[in-house]
Residue, then its C-alpha position, 0 to 999 in steps of 0.5 A: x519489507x511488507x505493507x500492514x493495513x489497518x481497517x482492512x475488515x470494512x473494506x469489501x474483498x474486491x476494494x481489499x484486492x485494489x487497495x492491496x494493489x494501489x497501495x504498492x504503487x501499481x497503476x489503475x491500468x495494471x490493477x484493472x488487467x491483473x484483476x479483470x476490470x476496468x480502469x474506471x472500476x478500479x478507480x471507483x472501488x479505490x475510492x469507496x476504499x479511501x472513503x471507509x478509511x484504511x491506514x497503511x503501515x510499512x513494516x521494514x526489517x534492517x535497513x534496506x533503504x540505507x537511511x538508519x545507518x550507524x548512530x554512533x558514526x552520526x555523533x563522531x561527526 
């Protein structure tokens, strides 16, 4: 699975470096001692991100969630 996100180019490099993070599902905590800030940064450039607007797309491969399944198997039922 990987995360596209679109609008990436209005973003400044630290908030694409946040959102990046953020967007995985990662804490404020965990951004701010992977990237060397604190918490309250992280928050603020995530934020600032938000405001500019972004959008997040999951691009998934197969079905590694097994929620697609088989739709001929759905019908039969």
């Amino acid at each position: 699975m990987q995360i596209e996100i679109r609008g990436m180019e209005r973003l400044s490099f630290r908030e694409r470096q946040v959102v990046a993070l953020k967007e995985t599902g990662q804490s404020n905590d965990k951004v701010a001692k992977k990237l060397g800030l604190s918490p309250a940064t992280v928050a603020t450039l995530y934020n600032r991100a938000k405001s500019k607007g972004y959008e997040v797309v999951l691009v998934i491969s197969g079905d590694p969630l097994g929620v697609f399944g088989d739709e001929e198997e759905a019908d039969d039922e």
